[in-house]
C-alpha positions in Angstrom: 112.7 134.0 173.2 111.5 132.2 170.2 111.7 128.2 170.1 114.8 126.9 168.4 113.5 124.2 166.8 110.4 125.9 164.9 113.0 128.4 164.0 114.1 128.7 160.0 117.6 129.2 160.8 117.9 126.4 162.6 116.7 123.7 159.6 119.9 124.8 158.3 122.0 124.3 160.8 120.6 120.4 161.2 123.5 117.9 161.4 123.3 116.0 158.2 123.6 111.9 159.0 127.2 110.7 156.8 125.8 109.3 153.5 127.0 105.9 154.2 125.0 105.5 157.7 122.3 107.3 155.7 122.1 104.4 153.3 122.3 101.9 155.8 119.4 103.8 158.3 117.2 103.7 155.3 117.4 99.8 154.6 117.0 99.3 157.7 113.8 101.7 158.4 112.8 99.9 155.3 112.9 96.4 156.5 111.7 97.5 159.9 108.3 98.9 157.6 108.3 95.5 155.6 107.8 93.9 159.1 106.0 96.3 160.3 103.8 95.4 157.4 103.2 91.7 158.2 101.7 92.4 161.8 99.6 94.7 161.0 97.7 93.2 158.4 97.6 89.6 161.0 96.5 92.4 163.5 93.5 93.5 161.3 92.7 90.1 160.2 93.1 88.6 163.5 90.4 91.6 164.5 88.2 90.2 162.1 87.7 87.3 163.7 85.1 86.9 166.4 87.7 86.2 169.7 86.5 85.5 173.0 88.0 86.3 176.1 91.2 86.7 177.0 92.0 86.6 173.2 90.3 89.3 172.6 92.2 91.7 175.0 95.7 90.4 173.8 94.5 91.2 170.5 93.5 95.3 171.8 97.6 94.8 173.3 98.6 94.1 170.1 96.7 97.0 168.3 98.1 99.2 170.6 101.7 97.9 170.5 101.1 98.1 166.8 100.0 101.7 166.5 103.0 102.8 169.0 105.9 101.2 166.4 104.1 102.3 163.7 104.2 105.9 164.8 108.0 105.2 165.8 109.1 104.0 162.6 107.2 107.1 161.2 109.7 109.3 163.4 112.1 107.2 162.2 111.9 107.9 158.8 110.9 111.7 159.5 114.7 112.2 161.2 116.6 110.5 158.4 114.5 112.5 156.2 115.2 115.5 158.4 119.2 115.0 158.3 119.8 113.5 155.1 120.8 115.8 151.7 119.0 113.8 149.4 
C-alpha cells in the first residue's frame, strides 16, 4: 500500500489553515526568524572568540540549541506553507 503522505492525491486533500490564523502564524513565524536571527549571529560571533573552558562547551550547547530551532522554525514555515492558499 503506497504511503499517504508522498501520495499526489493527498496534497489536495491537505486541510488549508483559515486565512486569518494564516496571517497571524506568519507574523509570528516571522518574528520568531527575526529572533532567531539575533542568536545566531551572537552564536557565531561568540564562536569567534577564543573561550576557555566551561565557556567553551556552553557555547557548543548553544550551537546545538541553535541549529534545532532553526530547523523547527524551518518546519514551521514549511506547514503554513503546506496549508495556506496563497
Amino acid at each position: 500500500m503506497a504511503d499517504p503522505k508522498n501520495s499526489s492525491e493527498d496534497r489536495s486533500i491537505v486541510e488549508i489553515i483559515p486565512e486569518d490564523l494564516s496571517v497571524e502564524m506568519r507574523k509570528i513565524a516571522h518574528d520568531l526568524s527575526n529572533a532567531l536571527e539575533i542568536i545566531v549571529q551572537t552564536s557565531y560571533l561568540l564562536s569567534l572568540a577564543e573561550l576557555k573552558e566551561p565557556a567553551s562547551d556552553w557555547l557548543r550547547m548553544l550551537d546545538g540549541g541553535v541549529q534545532k530551532a532553526l530547523n523547527l522554525n524551518l518546519v514551521l514555515r514549511n506547514y503554513i506553507k503546506e496549508h495556506t492558499e496563497n
